[in-house]
C-alpha atoms as a printed R data frame, in Angstrom:
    type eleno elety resid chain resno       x       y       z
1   ATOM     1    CA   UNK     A     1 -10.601  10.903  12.248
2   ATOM     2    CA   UNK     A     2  -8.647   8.719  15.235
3   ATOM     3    CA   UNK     A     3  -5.663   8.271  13.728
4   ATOM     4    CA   UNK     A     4  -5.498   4.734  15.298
5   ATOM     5    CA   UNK     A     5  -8.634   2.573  14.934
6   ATOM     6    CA   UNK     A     6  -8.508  -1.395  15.310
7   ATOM     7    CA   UNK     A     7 -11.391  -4.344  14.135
8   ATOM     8    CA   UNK     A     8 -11.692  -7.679  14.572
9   ATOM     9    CA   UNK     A     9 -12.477  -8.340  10.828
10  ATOM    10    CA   UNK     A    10 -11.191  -7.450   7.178
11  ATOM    11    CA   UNK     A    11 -14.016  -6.393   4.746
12  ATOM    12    CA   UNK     A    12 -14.422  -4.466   1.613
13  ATOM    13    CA   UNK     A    13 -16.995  -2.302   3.731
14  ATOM    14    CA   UNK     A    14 -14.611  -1.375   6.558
15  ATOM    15    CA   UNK     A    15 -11.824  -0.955   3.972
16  ATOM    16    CA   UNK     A    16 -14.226   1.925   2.241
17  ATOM    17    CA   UNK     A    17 -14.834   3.271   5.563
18  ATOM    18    CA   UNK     A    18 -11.021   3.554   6.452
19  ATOM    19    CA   UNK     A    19 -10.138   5.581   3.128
20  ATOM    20    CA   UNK     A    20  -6.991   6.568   3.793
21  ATOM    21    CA   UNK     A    21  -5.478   4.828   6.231
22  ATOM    22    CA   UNK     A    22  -2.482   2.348   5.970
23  ATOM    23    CA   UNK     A    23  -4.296  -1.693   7.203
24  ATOM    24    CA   UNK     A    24  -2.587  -3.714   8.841
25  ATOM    25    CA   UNK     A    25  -4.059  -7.492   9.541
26  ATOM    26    CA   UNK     A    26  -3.410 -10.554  10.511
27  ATOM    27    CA   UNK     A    27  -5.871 -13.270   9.516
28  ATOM    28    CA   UNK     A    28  -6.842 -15.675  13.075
29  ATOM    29    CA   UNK     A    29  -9.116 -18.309  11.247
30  ATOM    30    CA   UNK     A    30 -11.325 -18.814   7.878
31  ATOM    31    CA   UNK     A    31 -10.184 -17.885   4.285
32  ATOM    32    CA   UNK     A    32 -10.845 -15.729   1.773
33  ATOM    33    CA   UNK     A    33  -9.380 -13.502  -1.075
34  ATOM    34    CA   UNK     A    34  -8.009 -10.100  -0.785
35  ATOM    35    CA   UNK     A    35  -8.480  -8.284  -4.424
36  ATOM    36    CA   UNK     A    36  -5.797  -5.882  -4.311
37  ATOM    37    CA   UNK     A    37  -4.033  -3.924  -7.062
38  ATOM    38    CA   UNK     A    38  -6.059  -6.062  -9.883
39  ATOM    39    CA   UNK     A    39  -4.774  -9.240  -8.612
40  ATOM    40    CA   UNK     A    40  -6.253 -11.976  -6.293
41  ATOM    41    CA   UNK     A    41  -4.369 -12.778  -2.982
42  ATOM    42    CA   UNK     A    42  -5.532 -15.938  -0.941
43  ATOM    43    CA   UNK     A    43  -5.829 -15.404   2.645
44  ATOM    44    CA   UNK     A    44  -5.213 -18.221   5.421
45  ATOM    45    CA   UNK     A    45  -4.742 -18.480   9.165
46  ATOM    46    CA   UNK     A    46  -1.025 -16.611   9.971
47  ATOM    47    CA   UNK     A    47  -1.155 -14.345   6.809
48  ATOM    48    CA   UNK     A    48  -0.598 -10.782   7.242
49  ATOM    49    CA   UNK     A    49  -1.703  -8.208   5.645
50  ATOM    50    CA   UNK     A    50  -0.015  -4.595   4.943
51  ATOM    51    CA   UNK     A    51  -1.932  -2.478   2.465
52  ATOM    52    CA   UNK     A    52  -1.048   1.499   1.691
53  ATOM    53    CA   UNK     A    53  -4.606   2.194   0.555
54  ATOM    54    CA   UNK     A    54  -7.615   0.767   2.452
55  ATOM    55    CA   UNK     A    55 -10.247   1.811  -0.024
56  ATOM    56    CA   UNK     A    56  -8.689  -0.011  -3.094
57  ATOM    57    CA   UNK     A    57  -8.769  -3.588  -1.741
58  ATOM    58    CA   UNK     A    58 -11.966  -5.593  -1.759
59  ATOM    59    CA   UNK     A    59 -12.233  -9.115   0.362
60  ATOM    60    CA   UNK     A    60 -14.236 -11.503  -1.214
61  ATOM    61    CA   UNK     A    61 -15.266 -14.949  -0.808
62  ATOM    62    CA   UNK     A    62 -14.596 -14.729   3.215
63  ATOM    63    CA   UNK     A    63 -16.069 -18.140   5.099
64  ATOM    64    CA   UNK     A    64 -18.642 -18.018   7.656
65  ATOM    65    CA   UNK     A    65 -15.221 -18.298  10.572
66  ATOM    66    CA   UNK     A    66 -13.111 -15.541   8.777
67  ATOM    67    CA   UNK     A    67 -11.193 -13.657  11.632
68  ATOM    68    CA   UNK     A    68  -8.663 -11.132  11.816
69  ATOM    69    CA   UNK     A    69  -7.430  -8.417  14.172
70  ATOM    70    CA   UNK     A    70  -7.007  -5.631  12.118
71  ATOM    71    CA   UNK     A    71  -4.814  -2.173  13.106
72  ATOM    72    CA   UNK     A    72  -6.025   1.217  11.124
73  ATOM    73    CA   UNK     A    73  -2.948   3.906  11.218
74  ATOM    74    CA   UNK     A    74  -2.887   6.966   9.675
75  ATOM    75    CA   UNK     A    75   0.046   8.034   7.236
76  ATOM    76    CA   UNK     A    76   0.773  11.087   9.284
77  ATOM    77    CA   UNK     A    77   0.678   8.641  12.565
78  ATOM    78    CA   UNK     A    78   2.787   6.182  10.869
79  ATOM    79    CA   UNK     A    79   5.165   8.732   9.634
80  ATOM    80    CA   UNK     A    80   6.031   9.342  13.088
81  ATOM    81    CA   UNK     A    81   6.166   6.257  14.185
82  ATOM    82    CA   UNK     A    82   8.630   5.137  11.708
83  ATOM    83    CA   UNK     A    83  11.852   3.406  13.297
84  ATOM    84    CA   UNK     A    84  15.299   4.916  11.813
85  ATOM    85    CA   UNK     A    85  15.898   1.935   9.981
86  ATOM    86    CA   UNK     A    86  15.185   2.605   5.905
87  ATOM    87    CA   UNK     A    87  14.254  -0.814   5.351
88  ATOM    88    CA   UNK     A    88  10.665   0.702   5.111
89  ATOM    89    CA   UNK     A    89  11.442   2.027   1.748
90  ATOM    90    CA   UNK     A    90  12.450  -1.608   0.527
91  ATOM    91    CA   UNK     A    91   8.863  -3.054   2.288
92  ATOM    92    CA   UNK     A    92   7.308  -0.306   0.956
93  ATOM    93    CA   UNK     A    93   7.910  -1.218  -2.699
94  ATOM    94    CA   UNK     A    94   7.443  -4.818  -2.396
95  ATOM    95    CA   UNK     A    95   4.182  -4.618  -0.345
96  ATOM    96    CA   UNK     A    96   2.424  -2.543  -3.303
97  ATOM    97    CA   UNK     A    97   2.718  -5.395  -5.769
98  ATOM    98    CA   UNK     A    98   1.948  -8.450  -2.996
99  ATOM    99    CA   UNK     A    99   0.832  -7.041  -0.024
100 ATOM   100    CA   UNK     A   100   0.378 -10.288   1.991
101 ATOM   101    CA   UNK     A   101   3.063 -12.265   4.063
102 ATOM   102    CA   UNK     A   102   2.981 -16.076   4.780
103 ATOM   103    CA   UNK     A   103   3.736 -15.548   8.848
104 ATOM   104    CA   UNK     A   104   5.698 -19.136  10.420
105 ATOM   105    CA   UNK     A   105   4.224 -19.349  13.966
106 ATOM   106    CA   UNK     A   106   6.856 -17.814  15.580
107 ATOM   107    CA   UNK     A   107   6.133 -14.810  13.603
108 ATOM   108    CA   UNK     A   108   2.398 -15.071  14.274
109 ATOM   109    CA   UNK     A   109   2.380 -14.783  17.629
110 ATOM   110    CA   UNK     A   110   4.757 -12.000  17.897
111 ATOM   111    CA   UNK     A   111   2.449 -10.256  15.601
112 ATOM   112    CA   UNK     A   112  -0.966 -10.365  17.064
113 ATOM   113    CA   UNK     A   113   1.083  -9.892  20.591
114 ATOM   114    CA   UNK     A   114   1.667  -6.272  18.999
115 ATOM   115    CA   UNK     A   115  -1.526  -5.724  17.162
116 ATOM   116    CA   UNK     A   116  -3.565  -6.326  21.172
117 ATOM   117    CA   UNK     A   117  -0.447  -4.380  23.089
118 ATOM   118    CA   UNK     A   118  -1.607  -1.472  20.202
119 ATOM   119    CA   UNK     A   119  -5.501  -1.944  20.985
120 ATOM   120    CA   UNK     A   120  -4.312  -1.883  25.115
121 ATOM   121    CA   UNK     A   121  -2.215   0.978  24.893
122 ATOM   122    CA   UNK     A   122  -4.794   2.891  22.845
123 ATOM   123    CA   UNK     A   123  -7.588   2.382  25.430
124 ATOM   124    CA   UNK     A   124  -5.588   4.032  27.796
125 ATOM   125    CA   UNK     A   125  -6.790   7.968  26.816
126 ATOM   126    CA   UNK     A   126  -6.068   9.117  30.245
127 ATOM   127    CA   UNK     A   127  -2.498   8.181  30.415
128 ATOM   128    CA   UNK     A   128  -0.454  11.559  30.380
129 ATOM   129    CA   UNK     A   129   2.087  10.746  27.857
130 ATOM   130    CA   UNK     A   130  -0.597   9.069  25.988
131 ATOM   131    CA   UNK     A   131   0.823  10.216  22.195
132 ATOM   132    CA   UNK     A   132   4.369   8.802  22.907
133 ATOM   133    CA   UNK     A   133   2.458   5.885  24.715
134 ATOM   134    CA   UNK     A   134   0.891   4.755  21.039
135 ATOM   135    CA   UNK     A   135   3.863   5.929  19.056
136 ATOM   136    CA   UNK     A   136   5.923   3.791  20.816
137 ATOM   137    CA   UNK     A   137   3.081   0.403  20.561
138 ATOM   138    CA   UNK     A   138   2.963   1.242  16.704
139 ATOM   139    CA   UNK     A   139   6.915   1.501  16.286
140 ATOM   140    CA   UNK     A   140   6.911  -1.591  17.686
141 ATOM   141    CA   UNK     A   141   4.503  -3.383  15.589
142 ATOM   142    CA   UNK     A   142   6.616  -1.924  12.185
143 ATOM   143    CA   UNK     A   143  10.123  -2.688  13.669
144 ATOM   144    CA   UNK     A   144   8.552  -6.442  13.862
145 ATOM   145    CA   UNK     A   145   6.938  -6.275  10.009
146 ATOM   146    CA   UNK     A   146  10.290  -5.170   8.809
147 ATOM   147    CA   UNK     A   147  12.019  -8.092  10.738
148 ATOM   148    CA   UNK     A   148   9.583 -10.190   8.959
149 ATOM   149    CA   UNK     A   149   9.513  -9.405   5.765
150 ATOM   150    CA   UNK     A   150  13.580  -9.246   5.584
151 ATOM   151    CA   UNK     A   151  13.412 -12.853   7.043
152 ATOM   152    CA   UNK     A   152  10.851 -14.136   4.829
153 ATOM   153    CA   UNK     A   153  12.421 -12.752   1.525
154 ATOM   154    CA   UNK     A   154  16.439 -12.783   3.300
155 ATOM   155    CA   UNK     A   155  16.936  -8.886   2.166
156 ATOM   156    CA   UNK     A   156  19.283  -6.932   4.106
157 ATOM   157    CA   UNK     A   157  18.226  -5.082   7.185
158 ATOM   158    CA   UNK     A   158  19.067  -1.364   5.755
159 ATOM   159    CA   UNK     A   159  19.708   0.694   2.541
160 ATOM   160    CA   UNK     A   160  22.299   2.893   2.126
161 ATOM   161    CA   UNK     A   161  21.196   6.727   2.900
162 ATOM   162    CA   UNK     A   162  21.395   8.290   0.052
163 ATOM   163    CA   UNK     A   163  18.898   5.267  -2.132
164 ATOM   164    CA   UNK     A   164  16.625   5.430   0.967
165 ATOM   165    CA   UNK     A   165  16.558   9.017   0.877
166 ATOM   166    CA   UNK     A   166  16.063   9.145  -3.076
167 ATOM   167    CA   UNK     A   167  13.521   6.344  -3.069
168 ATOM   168    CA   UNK     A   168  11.418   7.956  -0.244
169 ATOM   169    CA   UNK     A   169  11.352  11.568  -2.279
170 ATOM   170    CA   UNK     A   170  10.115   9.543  -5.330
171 ATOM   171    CA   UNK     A   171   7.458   7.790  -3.677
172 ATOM   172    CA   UNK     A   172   6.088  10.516  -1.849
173 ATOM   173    CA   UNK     A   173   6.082  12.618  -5.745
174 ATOM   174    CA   UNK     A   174   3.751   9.356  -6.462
175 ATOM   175    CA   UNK     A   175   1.604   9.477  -3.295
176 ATOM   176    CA   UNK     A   176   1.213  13.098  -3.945
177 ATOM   177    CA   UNK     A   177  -0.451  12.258  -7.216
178 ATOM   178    CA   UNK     A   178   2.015  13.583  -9.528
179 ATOM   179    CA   UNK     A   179   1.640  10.185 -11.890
180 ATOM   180    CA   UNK     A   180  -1.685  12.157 -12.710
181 ATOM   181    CA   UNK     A   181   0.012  14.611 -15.255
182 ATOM   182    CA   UNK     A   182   3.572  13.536 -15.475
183 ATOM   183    CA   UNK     A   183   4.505   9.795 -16.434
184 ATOM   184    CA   UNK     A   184   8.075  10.666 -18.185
185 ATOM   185    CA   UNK     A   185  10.621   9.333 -16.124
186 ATOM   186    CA   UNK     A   186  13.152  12.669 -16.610
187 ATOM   187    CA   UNK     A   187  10.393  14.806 -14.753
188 ATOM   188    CA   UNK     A   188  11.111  12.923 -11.662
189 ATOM   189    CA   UNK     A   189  14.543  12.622 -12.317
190 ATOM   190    CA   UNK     A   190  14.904  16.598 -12.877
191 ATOM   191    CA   UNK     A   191  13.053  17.323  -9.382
192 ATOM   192    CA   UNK     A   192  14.896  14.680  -7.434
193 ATOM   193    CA   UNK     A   193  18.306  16.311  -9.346
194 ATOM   194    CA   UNK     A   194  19.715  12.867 -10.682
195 ATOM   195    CA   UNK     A   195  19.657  11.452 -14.236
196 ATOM   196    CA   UNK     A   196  16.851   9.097 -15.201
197 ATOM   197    CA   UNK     A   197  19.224   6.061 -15.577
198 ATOM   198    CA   UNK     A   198  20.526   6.464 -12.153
199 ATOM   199    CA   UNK     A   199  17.049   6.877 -10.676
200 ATOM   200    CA   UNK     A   200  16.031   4.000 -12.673
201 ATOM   201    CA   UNK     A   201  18.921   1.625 -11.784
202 ATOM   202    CA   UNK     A   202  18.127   2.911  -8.432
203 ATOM   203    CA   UNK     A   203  14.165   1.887  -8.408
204 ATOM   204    CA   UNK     A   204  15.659  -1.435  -9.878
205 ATOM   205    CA   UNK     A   205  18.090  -1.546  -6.950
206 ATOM   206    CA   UNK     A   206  15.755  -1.665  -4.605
207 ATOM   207    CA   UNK     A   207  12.354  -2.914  -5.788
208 ATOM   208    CA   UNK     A   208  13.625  -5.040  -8.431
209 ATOM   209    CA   UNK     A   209  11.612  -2.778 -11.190
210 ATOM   210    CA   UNK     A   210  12.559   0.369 -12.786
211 ATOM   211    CA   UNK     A   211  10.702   3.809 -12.181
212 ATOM   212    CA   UNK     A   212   8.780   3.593 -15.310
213 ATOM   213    CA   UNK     A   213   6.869   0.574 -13.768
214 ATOM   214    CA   UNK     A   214   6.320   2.567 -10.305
215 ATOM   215    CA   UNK     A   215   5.058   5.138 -12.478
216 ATOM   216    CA   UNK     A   216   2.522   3.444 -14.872
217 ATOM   217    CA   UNK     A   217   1.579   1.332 -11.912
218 ATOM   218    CA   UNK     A   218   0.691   3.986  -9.555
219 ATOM   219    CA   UNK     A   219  -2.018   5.424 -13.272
220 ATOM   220    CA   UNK     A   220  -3.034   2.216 -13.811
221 ATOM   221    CA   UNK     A   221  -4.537   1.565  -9.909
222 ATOM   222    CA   UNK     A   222  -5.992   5.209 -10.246
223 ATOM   223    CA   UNK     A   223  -7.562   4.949 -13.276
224 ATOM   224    CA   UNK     A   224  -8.617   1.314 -13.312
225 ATOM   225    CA   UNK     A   225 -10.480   2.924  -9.795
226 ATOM   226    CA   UNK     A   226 -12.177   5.510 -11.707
227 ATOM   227    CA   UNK     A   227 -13.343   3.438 -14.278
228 ATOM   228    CA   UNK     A   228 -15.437   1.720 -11.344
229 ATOM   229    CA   UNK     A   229 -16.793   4.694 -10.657
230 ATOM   230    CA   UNK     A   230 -19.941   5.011 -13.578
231 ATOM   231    CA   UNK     A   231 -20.341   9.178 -12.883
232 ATOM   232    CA   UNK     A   232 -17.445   9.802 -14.230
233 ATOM   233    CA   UNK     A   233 -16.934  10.003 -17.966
234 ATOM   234    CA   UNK     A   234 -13.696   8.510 -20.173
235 ATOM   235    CA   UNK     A   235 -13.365  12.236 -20.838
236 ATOM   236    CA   UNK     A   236 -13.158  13.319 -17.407
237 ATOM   237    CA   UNK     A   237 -10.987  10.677 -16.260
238 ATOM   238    CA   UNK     A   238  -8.651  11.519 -19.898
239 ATOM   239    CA   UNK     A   239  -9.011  15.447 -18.445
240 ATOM   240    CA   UNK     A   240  -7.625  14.152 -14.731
241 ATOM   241    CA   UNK     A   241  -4.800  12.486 -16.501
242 ATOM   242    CA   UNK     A   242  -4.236  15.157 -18.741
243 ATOM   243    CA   UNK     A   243  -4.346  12.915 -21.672
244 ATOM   244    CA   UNK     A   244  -4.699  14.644 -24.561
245 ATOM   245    CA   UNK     A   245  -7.965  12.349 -25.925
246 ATOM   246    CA   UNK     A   246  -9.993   9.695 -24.844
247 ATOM   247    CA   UNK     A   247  -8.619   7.450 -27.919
248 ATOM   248    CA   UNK     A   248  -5.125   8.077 -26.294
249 ATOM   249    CA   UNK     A   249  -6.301   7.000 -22.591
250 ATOM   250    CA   UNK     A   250  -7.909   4.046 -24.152
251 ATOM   251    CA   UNK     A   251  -4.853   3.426 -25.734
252 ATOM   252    CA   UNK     A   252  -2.828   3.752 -22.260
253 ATOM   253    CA   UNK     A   253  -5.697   1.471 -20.343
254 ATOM   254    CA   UNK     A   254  -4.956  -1.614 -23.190
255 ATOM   255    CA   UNK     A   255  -1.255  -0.938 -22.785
256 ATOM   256    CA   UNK     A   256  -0.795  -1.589 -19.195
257 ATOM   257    CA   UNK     A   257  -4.090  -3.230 -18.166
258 ATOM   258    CA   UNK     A   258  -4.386  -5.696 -20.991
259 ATOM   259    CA   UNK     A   259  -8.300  -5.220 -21.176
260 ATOM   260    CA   UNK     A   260 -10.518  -2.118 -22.309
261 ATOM   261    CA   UNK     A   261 -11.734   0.623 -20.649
262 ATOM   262    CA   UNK     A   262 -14.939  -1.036 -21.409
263 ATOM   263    CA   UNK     A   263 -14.342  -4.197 -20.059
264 ATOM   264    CA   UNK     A   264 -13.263  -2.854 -16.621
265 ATOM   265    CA   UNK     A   265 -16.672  -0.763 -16.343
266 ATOM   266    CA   UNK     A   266 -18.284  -3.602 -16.628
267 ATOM   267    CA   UNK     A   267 -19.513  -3.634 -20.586
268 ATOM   268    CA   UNK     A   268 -20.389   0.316 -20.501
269 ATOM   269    CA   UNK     A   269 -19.311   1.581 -23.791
C-alpha cells in the first residue's frame, strides 16, 4: 500500500480500490454526481473534492469529458503531514456532511499547481530525503485546502487549543469505531474527562452540530453500508452494533435514515 497514489479520474471503482485512503480531487472538465454520505453532490469544472473515506462515495452519471486529477493519501501519511494550524479539526467536521468546495479560479489553479508538484515530487524515489520531500508537497496541498475552505465559508484561521485538542480526541474515538457499541453521549464525555454539555456545546462550537449528531451520523454511514452488503444479515449487523434486537436496529435505521432497512437493501425483506 503506497501511501501516496494519484489518477487522472474520480470513479466509484477507483474509490473501492483506494479503501482507506483520504481523496482528494479536483474536477478539470465534464460533470457528474458524487453520492456521498446518502446525499447527492453535483460536480463541475473547479470543484474540489475532500472525502475521509474513499470506499463510501460512488460517482455517478459522469459525461463522456469527465476529468479530474485526483491525490490518494493515507491517514497515517496525512497525519504527518498535518500543518500546526487546528483549523483541520473545523474542515474536518464540515467536509463529512458536504465534502465538495466551489473553487474561484484563483483557487483552482493554486490547487491543481499542488496536486502535479505532489505527482512530481513523488516520482522522484531516488531523491535521498525523499519522505520529507512528499511530506513537505502534501503539507502544502492541506495548508492551501484550509486557506480555502476558511475563505469560502469566512471561518477563522485557528481554534483555540484546548477545543482543537478535545475535538480531535473525539473524532479519532469515532474513527476508531467506537459509535459501534457506544452512542450515549456521557461515554465520550467520561473518556475525554469533560461533562456531556460542555462536549456538546463544544461539537456545536465548532461544527455547528452537537455530539449526538457526530455520533448517530458516524452509525448511520456504517450501517446504511452494511445494509448494501446482501451477506450480511439484520441480525449480524444488530450483533455489530450491539443492539439488543433486530426490531430495535430497525427502529434506529427509521429514526435517523427516514427509510427502512428494507428499502435501503433494495426491497430484501
Amino acid at each position: 500500500m503506497q501511501p501516496i497514489e494519484i489518477a487522472d479520474i474520480l470513479s466509484t471503482e477507483l474509490q473501492l480500490a483506494h479503501t482507506g485512503y483520504l481523496t482528494h480531487a479536483l474536477c478539470l472538465q465534464g460533470t457528474a454526481t458524487l453520492l456521498f454520505n446518502g446525499a447527492a453532490h453535483p460536480l463541475q469544472p473547479g470543484d474540489c473534492i475532500i472525502m475521509q473515506r474513499s470506499e463510501s462515495a460512488q460517482i455517478a452519471g459522469a459525461s463522456e469529458d469527465f476529468r479530474t486529477i485526483t491525490v490518494y493519501v493515507t491517514p497515517e501519511f496525512i497525519q504527518m503531514a498535518m500543518p500546526l494550524s487546528n483549523y483541520g479539526t473545523r474542515g474536518h467536521m464540515m467536509l463529512f456532511n458536504d465534502p465538495v468546495m466551489h473553487l474561484n479560479p484563483r483557487q483552482q489553479e493554486r490547487c491543481r499547481e499542488n496536486m502535479e508538484y505532489v505527482r512530481t515530487r513523488c516520482a522522484e524515489r531516488d531523491h535521498r530525503f525523499y519522505l520529507d520531500l512528499t511530506l513537505n508537497a502534501v503539507q502544502g496541498m492541506i495548508i492551501d485546502f484550509f486557506d480555502f475552505h476558511a475563505e469560502i465559508y469566512d471561518e477563522k484561521n485557528d481554534l483555540s487549543h484546548p477545543n482543537a485538542h478535545l475535538m480531535n480526541r473525539f473524532i479519532e474515538m469515532l474513527e476508531r469505531g467506537e459509535y459501534r457499541t457506544h452512542r450515549d453521549i456521557a461515554y465520550y464525555a467520561d473518556k475525554l474527562c469533560v461533562t456531556p454539555k460542555y462536549l456538546s456545546e463544544t461539537c456545536k462550537s465548532i461544527s455547528g452540530c452537537g455530539a449526538a449528531y457526530w455520533i448517530n451520523r458516524y452509525t448511520s454511514v456504517e450501517i446504511s453500508r452494511l445494509l448494501r452488503d446482501r451477506s450480511l444479515t439484520l441480525a449480524d449487523i444488530a450483533f455489530r452494533f450491539d443492539f439488543s434486537s433486530t426490531a430495535y436496529l430497525s427502529r434506529y435505521i427509521r429514526q435517523n435514515l427516514g427509510v427502512s432497512a428494507s428499502e435501503i437493501r433494495g426491497g430484501d425483506k
